[in-house]
N, C-alpha and C positions, 0 to 999 in steps of 0.2 A: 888709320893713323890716329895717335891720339895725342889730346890737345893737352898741356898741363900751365894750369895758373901759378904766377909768382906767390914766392908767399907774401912779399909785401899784401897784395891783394885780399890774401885769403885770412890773414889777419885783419887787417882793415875791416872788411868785411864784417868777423866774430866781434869785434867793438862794436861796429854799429846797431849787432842785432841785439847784443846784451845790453846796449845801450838804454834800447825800445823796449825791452822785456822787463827795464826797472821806471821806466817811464811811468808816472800814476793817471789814471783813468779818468777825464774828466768826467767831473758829476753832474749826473742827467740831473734836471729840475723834476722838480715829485708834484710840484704846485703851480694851476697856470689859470690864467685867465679864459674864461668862456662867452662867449655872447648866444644863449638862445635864439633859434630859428624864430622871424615873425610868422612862419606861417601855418595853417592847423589843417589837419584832415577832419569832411566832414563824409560820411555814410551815408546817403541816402537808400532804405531799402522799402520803397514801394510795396502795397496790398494789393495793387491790381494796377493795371493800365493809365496812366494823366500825365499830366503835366508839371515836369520839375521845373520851380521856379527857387533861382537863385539870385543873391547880391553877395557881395563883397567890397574888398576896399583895393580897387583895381582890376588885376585880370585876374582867374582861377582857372586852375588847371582840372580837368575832367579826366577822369580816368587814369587819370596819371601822362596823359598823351597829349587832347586837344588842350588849346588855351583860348578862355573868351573872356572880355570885357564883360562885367559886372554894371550892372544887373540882365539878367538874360532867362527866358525860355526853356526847355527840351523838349517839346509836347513826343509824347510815345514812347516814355519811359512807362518800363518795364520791368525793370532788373534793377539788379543793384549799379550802384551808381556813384562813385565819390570825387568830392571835390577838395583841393587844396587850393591853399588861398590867404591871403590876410584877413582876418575878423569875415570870415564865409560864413553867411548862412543861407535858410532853404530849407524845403521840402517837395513832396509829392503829394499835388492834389486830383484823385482820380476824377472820371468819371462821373463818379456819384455824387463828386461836393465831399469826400473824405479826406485829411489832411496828415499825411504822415512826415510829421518832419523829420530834417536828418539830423544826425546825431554826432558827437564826437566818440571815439573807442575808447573804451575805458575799463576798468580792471574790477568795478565795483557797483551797484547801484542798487534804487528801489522801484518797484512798479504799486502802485496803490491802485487796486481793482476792483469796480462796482459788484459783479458778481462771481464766487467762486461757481456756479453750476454750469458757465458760459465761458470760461476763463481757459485763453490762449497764449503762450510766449512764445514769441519770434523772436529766437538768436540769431544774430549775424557775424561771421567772422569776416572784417576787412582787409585783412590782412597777408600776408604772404609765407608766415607760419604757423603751424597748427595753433587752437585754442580748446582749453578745457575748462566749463563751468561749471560751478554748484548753482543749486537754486534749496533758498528754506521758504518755505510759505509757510506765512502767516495768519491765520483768520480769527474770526471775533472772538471762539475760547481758546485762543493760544496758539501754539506752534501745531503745525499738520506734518504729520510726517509721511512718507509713503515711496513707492518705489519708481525711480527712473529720474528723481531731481540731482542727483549725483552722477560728477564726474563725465558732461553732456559734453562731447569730442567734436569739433569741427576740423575741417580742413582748411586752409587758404580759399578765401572767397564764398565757403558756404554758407547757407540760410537754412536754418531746422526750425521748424514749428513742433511745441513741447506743449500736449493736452495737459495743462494743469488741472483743468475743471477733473479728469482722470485722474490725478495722483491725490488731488482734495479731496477724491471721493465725496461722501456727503455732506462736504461741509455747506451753508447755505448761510448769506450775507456774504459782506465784501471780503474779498481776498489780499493781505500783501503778500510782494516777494522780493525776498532778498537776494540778490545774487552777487556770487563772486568768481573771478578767474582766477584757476592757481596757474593757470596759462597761459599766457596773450593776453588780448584785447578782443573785446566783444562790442555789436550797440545791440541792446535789448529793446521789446515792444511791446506792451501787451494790445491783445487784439480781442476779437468773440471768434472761437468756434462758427462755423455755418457761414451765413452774411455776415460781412463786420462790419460791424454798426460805431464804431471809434477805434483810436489808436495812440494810445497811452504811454507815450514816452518815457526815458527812466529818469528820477532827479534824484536830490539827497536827501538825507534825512540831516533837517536843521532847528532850531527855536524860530526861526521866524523865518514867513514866504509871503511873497506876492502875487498873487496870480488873477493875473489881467483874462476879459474878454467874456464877461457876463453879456450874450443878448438881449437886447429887449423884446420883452416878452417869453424869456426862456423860464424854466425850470430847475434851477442851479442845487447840486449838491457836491458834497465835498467828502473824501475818501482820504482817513487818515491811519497813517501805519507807525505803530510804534515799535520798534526793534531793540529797546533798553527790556530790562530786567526789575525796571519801577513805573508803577502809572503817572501816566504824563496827562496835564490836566492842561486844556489848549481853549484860546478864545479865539474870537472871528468878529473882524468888523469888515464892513461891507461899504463900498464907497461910489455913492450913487451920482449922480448928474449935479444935485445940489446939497449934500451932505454927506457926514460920515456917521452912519447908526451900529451897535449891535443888532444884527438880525437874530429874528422869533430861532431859538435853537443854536443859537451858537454863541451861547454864555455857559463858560465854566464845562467841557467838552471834558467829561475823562476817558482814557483810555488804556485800557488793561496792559499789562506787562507784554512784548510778546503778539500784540495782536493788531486787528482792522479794525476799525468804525468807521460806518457813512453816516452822514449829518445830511436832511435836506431841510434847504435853508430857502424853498421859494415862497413859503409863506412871510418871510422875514422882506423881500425884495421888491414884491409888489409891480414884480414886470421889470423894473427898471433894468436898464444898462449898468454894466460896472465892472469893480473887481473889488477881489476880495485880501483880506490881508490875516495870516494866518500864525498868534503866537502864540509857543508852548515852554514850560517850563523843562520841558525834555526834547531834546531833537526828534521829532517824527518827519519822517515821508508824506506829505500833503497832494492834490489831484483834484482837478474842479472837473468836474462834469455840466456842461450847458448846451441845453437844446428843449426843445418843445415838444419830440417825439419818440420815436424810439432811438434813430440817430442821433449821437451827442460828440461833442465836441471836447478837447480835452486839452486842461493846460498845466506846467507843473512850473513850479516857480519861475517869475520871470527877474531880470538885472536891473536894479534902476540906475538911471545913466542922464547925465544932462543933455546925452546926444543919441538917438533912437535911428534905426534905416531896417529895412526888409524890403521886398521883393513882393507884392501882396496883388490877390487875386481881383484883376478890375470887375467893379461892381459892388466889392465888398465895404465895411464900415471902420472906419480906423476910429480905436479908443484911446485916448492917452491921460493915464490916471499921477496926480501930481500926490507925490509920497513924501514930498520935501513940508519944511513950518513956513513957508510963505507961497504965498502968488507966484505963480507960474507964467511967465513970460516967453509964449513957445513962439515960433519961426518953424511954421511946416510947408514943406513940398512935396506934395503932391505929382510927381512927375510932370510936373509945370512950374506955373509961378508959385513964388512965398506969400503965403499967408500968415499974419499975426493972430495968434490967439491968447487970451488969459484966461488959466486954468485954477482955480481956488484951492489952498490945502486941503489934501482928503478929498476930491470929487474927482469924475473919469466926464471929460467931453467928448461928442463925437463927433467926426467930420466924413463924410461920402469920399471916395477913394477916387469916384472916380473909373473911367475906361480906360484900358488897354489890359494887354497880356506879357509881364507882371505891369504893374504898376510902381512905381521908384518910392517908397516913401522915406524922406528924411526930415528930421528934426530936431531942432535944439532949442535947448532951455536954460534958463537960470536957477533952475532947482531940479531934482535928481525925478524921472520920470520912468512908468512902466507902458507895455503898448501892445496893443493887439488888433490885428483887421480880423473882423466878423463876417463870415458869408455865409449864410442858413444857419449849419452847425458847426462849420470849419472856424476855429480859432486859429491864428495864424499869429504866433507872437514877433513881435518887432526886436532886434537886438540892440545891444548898447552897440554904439558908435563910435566910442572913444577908443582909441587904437594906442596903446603905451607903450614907448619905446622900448625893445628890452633891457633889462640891467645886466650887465656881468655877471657872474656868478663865479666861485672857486670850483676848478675842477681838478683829483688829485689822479695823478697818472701812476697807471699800475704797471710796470714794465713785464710781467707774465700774462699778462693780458696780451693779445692779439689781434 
C-alpha cells in the first residue's frame, strides 16, 4: 500500500529547503593564533657501546615511550637513542672516554674537519619518514667535487656512514662539509675512519663563536670553514684562568673563498685551560680540537646564558668562562651544595665535578657565561638553562590542506 503526504507538507518542506540553499556560509577564519610546543627532540646516535647521560628541565621522554626524571643514566647504549623534553640535553660517552653528543634534527649544517685523508660522516635519520642529503666538501684549495656526496637516501631510523676521506680523494689538510636535506631531517657527525679518535658535531656558520673546554695541558687547534664566495679574514682570542690574550697564530686568520683552514694555536696557550672565542668578518663554521694525544676532544660553538645545567661525567673538570663586561657572580651546584664563585671578564675558572654517574651540574650568574666539563679528551659542553616561555605566533590556515 502506499503512503501519500499532504501537500501542505510537501510544500512546507520545498520552502524550508530553498530556504537553506540561499542561506550564506559562514566564514571560516584564515588567521589564528598558535602557541609552539615547549618541548625539542634530541638524537642521540652513539660510536660504540657507553653511557648516555642526560638532563633536562623535568622529565624526558625516551624513545618516544619511557619517561624519566632529569637528569639520569642509560649505561649500554648502543643504538640510536632519542629524547624529548624541555631544554634536553646529552650525549654518549663510550667506553674509551669518547663523547658523542646528541643532536637536534635539522635541515642544514657544517662539519669542520682536521683531516680529509681520515675523514668520516655519519648520517642519521630520526625520524619516521624518509630523508635525503647532499654533502659539498670543502678543503684548503676550494670546493672537492667527487662521486656519491649527492642525494645520500635514508629510511626512518637509519644511520649510513659516508667515506668522505674517498670522495676527497687526495685532498690532504683539513676538510669542511656542508650539508643539506632536500628531505627531512637529519643529525650529522663527523668521525675518523678505523678507531675514532673524536666526534665532531655539526654547528653553523656564523661571525662570531665561543667554544668552551681547552684542557690543561692540551694541545688546542681550531678548524675553520668558510662556505661564502669571499675571504673571510677571522681573529682568536683565547681566555685563560687569569686573562684574555691573542694567542701565537691566531691574529688576522684569512681564509680562502669556499675552503678549510686549521690554526694550531698551542704555542699561543702555554698549557692552560680555557676557551676560545672566534670572530670573522664572514660567517664561517668554527671546531676546536683539544687533547694531548692522538684522541681529541671536540667543541663547536657553545650559548652563553646567565644560567648553565648538563649531566656531566663524575670525575670530570667543569670550566666556566665569563663572556659578559663585568665580574661574574656565579652560584654553582655541583650535585650537591651551592658554592659561590667570582669569575673575572674574559677568564675560564675551573672547579672538580666531583663523583657520581652523571653528575647534576647547575649554575647561575649575573653575566652571560659558557661551560664545559673536561675528562681526559671528552668535552662535554654545559647548556643554557634559561627556558623562555613560548610566544604566540600567527598561523594562517589553508583549508585544501588536510
Amino acid at each position: 500500500m502506499h503512503r501519500f503526504l499532504p501537500l501542505g507538507t510537501v510544500a512546507t518542506a520545498a520552502v524550508v529547503a530553498l530556504a537553506i540553499s540561499f542561506t550564506p556560509a559562514q566564514p571560516i577564519e584564515r588567521y589564528t593564533s598558535v602557541t609552539p610546543p615547549r618541548d625539542v627532540l634530541l638524537a642521540c646516535q652513539p660510536v660504540g657501546a657507553g653511557t648516555l647521560l642526560a638532563d633536562g628541565d623535568g622529565e624526558l621522554t625516551v624513545d618516544g615511550a619511557e619517561q624519566r626524571g632529569a637528569p639520569f643514566s642509560l649505561p649500554g647504549t648502543d643504538r640510536l637513542t632519542t629524547l624529548r623534553g624541555i631544554a634536553p640535553s646529552g650525549g654518549v660517552l663510550t667506553d674509551d672516554r669518547t663523547w658523542a653528543p646528541c643532536q637536534r634534527p635539522a635541515t642544514s649544517g657544517f662539519l669542520a674537519l682536521p683531516a680529509a685523508a681520515d675523514a668520516e660522516v655519519r648520517i642519521t635519520n630520526p625520524d619516521n619518514t624518509d630523508a635525503s642529503i647532499d654533502l659539498t666538501l670543502l678543503g684548503p684549495d676550494g670546493e672537492v667535487t667527487g662521486l656519491g656526496a649527492r642525494g645520500i637516501v635514508l629510511s626512518p631510523g637509519e644511520s649510513r656512514p659516508v667515506a668522505v676521506s674517498v670522495i676527497a680523494g687526495d685532498v690532504q689538510g683539513p676538510l669542511g662539509v656542508a650539508w643539506q636535506a632536500s628531505r627531512g631531517r637529519a643529525v650529522v657527525a663527523g668521525i675518523t675512519t678505523g678507531g675514532v679518535t673524536h666526534v665532531a658535531p655539526s654547528g653553523a656558520a656564523d661571525m662570531s663563536h665561543v667554544l668552551p673546554g681547552v684542557a690543561k695541558g692540551s694541545r688546542p687547534s681550531l678548524v675553520l670553514v668558510n662556505p661564502g664566495v669571499d675571504r673571510a679574514t677571522v681573529s682568536v682570542r683565547f681566555h685563560s684562568p687569569t686573562n684574555t690574550i691573542i694567542p701565537e697564530g691566531g691574529q688576522e686568520i684569512s681564509v680562502p673563498p669556499r675552503s678549510a683552514a686549521s690554526v694550531d694555536l698551542s704555542a699561543g696557550t702555554a698549557g692552560d685551560p680555557g676557551a676560545f672565542t672566534v670572530q670573522s668578518d664572514l660567517p664561517v663554521a668554527a671546531a676546536l680540537y683539544s687533547g694531548a694525544g692522538e684522541r681529541r676532544g671536540v667543541a663547536v660553538a657553545a650559548v652563553p646564558d646567565v644560567e648553565l645545567t648538563g649531566a656531566v661525567p663524575g670525575g670530570a673538570t667543569v670550566q666556566l668562562t665569563n663572556v659578559g663586561e663585568g665580574p661574574a657572580d656565579a652560584t654553582v651546584r655541583l650535585g650537591g651544595s651551592p658554592q659561590s664563585l667570582r669569575i673575572e671578564p674574559g677568564t675560564t675558572a675551573t672547579l672538580p665535578a666531583g663523583d657520581g654517574e652523571p653528575v647534576h651540574v647547575e649554575v647561575g650568574s649575573n653575566q652571560p657565561l659558557v661551560g664545559a666539563a673536561v675528562l681526559g679528551e671528552a668535552i662535554v659542553a654545559l647548556a643554557p638553562g634559561s627556558v623562555a616561555e613560548p610566544q604566540p605566533v600567527e598561523a594562517e590556515l589553508v583549508p585544501s590542506l588536510r
